[in-house]
C-alpha positions, 0 to 999 in steps of 0.5 A: 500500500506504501508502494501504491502510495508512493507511486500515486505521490511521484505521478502527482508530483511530476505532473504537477511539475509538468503543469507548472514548468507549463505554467511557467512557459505561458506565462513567459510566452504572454509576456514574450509575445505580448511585447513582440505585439506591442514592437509590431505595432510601434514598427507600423505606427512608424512606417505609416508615420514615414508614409504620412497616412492619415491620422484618423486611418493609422490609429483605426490600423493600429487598433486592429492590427493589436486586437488581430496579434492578441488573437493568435498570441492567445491561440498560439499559447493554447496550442502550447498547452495542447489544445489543437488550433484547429479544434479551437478555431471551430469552438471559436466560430461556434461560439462567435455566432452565439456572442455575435448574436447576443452581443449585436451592438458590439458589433454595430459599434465595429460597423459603424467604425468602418463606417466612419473611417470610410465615410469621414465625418470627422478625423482624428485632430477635429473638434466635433460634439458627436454622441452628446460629447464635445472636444477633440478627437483621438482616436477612432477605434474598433468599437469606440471613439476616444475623445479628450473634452475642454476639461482634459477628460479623455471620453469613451463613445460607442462608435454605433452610438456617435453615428447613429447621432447628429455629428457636429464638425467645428474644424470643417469649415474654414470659421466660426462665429461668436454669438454673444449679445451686449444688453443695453438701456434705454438711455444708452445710445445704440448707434454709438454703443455699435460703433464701439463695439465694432471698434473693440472688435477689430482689437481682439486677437485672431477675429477675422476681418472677412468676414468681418465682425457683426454688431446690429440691434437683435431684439428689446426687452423692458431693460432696453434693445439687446445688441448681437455681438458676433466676430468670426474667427478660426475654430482654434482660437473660439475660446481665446475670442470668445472671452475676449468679446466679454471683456470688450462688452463689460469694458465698453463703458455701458450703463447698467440697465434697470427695469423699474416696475409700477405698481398699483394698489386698489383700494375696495370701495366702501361697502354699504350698509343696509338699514 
């Protein structure tokens, strides 16, 4: 029984070694392999960079590539433990159609990504408000666009969920418009008030002077008319002109406005009295 004993001891044993010397090689061959990915992508990024392709085509390419290399680096290990590829390439398949229908807005999220690199409503560098974020674009990825916010809030969007969506482009065109208004009194002098401002304007940092900056009455309220305010200038410097034109507006020596309200207080009429 010793014997048995023994011998059951010295099987575990060296399978257990077995197991673990194999243990050991997946883990050195992930490690291994997940660097040599990481160096396949760099060598693309960098000849893509030398070709001068396109941004917004180069990072979709490289996500691709790193997502495709992980796949055969995962089937390569489980070869290593002796699965057969092709076994688990059927296996894979199966279960492919099965999480493929489950997960269907996974995969209308990689649609709409090659939509979107095919179709451009924007690039990588453009500044857009698409699915309900807004700031600039990243990277278009296989199932999400990143995008890093004012703020500097780097912002994970279901690519299914951005086309789907309306798509503003603010780097499209070659300008932008301000809107701003300056609220003036009744007292104030709105020709004069105008000439200021169009003045003022013309001072600010990067507006443009063609087209050339908009000062005109837009409407009245009781405090007085409500001047609209509108430079034009290059998407990049929205931020810069549009504080700017505050400041011009508070510093243009406006009065304040007031409203004043009347009010009247009804006094009852006396009630008669009855004998």
């Amino acid at each position: 029984m010793n014997t048995d004993f023994n011998a059951l001891t010295a099987d575990l044993l060296t399978k257990g070694t077995s197991v673990g010397l194999k243990l050991l090689g997946a883990i050195a061959l992930w490690i291994i392999g997940g660097w040599m990915v990481n160096l396949a992508v760099r060598l693309v990024r960098k000849a893509m960079a030398v070709r001068k392709l396109d941004a917004t085509i180069a990072r979709y390419a490289e996500s691709a590539l790193n997502v495709l290399l992980k796949v055969v680096l995962v089937v390569a290990i489980l070869g290593y433990f002796g699965l057969e590829t092709t076994s688990f390439a059927a296996v894979l398949a199966a279960a492919g159609v099965a999480i493929g229908t489950a997960w269907s807005g996974l995969l209308s999220h990689y649609a709409a990504g090659i939509f979107m690199v095919v179709l451009r409503p924007f690039k990588v560098g453009d500044a857009v408000t698409a699915g309900g974020v807004t700031g600039t674009v990243e990277e278009i990825g296989l199932f999400s666009t990143v995008i890093n916010t004012a703020d500097n809030v780097r912002t994970f969007v279901g690519n299914n969920k951005i086309f789907s969506d309306t798509i503003q482009n603010y780097s499209a065109n070659a300008h932008r418009r301000v809107d701003l208004v300056a609220q003036l009194s009744h007292s104030d002098d709105h020709r004069a008030a105008i000439k200021i401002l169009a003045e003022r304007l013309a001072q600010i940092p990067n507006v443009m002077q063609t087209p050339a900056p908009a000062v005109f009455i837009d409407h009245f309220t009781m405090a007085g008319p409500v001047l609209a305010v509108r430079p034009f200038c290059h998407t990049n410097s929205y931020g810069q002109v549009y504080a700017d034109t505050n400041l011009a507006i508070r510093e243009a020596g406006f009065s304040i406005p007031e409203t004043h309200s009347r009010v009247i207080t009804a006094v009852p009429a006396p009630q008669r009295q009855v004998a």
